[in-house]
C-alpha positions in Angstrom: 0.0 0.0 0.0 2.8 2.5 0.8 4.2 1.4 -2.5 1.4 2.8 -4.8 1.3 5.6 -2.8 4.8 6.7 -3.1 4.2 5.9 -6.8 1.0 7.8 -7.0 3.1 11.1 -5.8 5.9 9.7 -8.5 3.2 10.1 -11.0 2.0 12.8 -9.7 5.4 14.9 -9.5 6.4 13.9 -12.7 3.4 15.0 -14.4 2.8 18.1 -12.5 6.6 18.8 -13.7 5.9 17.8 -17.1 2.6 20.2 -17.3 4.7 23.3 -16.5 7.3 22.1 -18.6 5.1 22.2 -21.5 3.3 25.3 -20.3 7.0 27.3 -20.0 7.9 25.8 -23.7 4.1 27.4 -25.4 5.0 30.4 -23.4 8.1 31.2 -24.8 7.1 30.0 -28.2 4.4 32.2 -28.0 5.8 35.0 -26.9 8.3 34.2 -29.9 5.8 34.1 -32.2 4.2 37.5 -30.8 7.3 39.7 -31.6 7.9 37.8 -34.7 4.9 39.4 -35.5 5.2 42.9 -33.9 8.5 43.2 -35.9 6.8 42.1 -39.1 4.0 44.4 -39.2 6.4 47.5 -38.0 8.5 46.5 -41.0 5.7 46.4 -43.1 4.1 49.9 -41.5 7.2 51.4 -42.2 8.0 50.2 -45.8 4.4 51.2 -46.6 4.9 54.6 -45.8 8.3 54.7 -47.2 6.0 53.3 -50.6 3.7 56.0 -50.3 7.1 59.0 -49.9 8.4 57.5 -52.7 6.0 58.1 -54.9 4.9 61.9 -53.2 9.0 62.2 -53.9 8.2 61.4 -57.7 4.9 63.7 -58.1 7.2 66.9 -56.3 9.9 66.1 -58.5 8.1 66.7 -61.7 6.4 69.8 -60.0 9.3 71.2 -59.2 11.2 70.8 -62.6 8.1 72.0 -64.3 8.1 75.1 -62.2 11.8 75.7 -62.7 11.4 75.6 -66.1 7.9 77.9 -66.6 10.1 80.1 -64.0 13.6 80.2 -66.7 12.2 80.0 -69.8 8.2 81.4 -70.3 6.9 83.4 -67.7 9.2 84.9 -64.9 6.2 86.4 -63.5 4.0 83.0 -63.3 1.9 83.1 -60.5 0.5 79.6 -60.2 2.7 77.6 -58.6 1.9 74.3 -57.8 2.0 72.7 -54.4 4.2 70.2 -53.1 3.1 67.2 -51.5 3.5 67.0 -48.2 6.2 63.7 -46.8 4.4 61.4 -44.0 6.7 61.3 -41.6 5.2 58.6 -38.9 7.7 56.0 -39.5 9.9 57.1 -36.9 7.1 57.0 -34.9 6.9 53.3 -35.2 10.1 52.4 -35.4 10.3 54.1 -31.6 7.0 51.5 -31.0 9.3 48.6 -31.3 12.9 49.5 -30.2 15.0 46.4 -29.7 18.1 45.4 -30.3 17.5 43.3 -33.3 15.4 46.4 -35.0 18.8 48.5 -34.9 19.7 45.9 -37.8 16.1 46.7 -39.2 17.3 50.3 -40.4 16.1 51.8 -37.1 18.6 54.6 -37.3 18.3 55.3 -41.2 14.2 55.6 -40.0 16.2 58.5 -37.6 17.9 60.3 -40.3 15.0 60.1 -43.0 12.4 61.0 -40.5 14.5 64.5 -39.9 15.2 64.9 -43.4 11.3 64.7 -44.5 10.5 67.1 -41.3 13.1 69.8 -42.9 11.7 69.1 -46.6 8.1 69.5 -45.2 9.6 73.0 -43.4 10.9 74.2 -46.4 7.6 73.4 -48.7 5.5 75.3 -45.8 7.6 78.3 -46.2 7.8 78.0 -50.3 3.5 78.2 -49.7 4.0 81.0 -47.0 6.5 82.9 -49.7 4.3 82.7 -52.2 1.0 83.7 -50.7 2.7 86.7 -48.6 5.1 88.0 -50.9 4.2 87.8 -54.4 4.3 91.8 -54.8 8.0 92.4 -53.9 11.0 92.9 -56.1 12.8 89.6 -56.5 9.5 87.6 -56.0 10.7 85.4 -58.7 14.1 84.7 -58.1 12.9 83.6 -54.0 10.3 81.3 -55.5 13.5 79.8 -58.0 15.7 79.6 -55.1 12.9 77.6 -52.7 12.4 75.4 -56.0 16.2 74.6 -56.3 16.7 73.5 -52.1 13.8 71.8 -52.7 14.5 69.7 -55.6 17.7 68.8 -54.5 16.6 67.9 -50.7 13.9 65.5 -52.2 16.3 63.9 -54.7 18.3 62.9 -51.8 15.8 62.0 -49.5 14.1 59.5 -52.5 17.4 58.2 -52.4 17.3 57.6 -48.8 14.0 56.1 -49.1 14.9 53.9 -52.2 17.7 52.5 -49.9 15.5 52.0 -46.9 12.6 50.3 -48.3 15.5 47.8 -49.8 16.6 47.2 -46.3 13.1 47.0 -45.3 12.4 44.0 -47.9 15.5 42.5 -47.0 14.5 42.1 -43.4 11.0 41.5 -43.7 12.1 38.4 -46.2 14.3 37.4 -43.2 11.6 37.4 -40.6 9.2 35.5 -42.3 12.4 32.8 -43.2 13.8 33.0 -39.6 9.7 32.5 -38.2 9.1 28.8 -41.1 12.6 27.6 -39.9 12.1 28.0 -36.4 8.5 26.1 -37.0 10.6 23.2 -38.4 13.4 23.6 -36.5 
């Protein structure tokens, strides 16, 4: 009798043990899983909205040549001038969502640096608008407008080629995730 008793608390013991064995393993697999997928749709967040600059970068780039040009060549004195697209600039927003470690690898401090850059380029477009709706009637109205064009263009040619190499990086990790989360499910 004290034999299947002891055995009973074996059994017992060993299950009880097993149970929060298993329970720790679906825990941390879970919480695995969890960040996997916080990280993923961050990424993804981010590389939208890089996506979306890119192509605002594109439309403000043909505005602004066109207006150089009409500027130059046809009519110094054109008054329409068209507007520039404002940059989104919440990425860096959610990149600081998700600060780890691993998302320093993720482009976390190019999200920095871009972030910055688009808040200048939006500063600069404000002030082009503010120019041209305050000033048009003084001497060298022209010239200004030419000059906001020029910082302009130049600002947004770099900053699309910031974003062209971010949303690489982006793709490049996002790829990696998603490989990293089916080998650990075979692993």
């Amino acid at each position: 009798m004290a034999d299947s008793g002891f055995t009973s608390f074996l059994a017992g013991a060993f299950t009880t043990v097993l149970g929060a064995t298993l329970v720790m393993i679906w825990d941390f697999y879970k919480i695995h899983k969890d960040t996997i997928d916080r990280e993923t749709k961050i990424l993804k967040a981010v590389r939208d909205e890089v996506i979306t600059n890119q192509f605002n970068a594109e439309i403000n780039l043909k505005r602004l040549t066109r207006d150089i040009d009409a500027r130059t060549r046809e009519n110094k004195d054109r008054e329409i001038i068209e507007p520039i697209i404002p940059f989104r600039d919440e990425m860096w927003t959610l990149a600081k969502l998700n600060f780890s470690q691993d998302f320093l690898n993720y482009g976390f401090l190019d999200i920095a640096k871009i972030s910055s850059d688009i808040d200048d380029i939006n500063e600069i477009s404000r002030s082009r608008e503010n120019y041209r709706l305050m000033k048009a009637s003084f001497t060298g109205w022209n010239e200004r407008v030419i000059k906001y064009d020029e910082i302009l263009l130049t600002q947004i040619l770099l900053l699309s080629l910031k974003l062209s190499d971010l949303r690489q990086k982006l793709e490049q990790n996002i790829i990696r995730i998603k490989a990293d989360e089916a080998g650990a499910y075979y692993a």
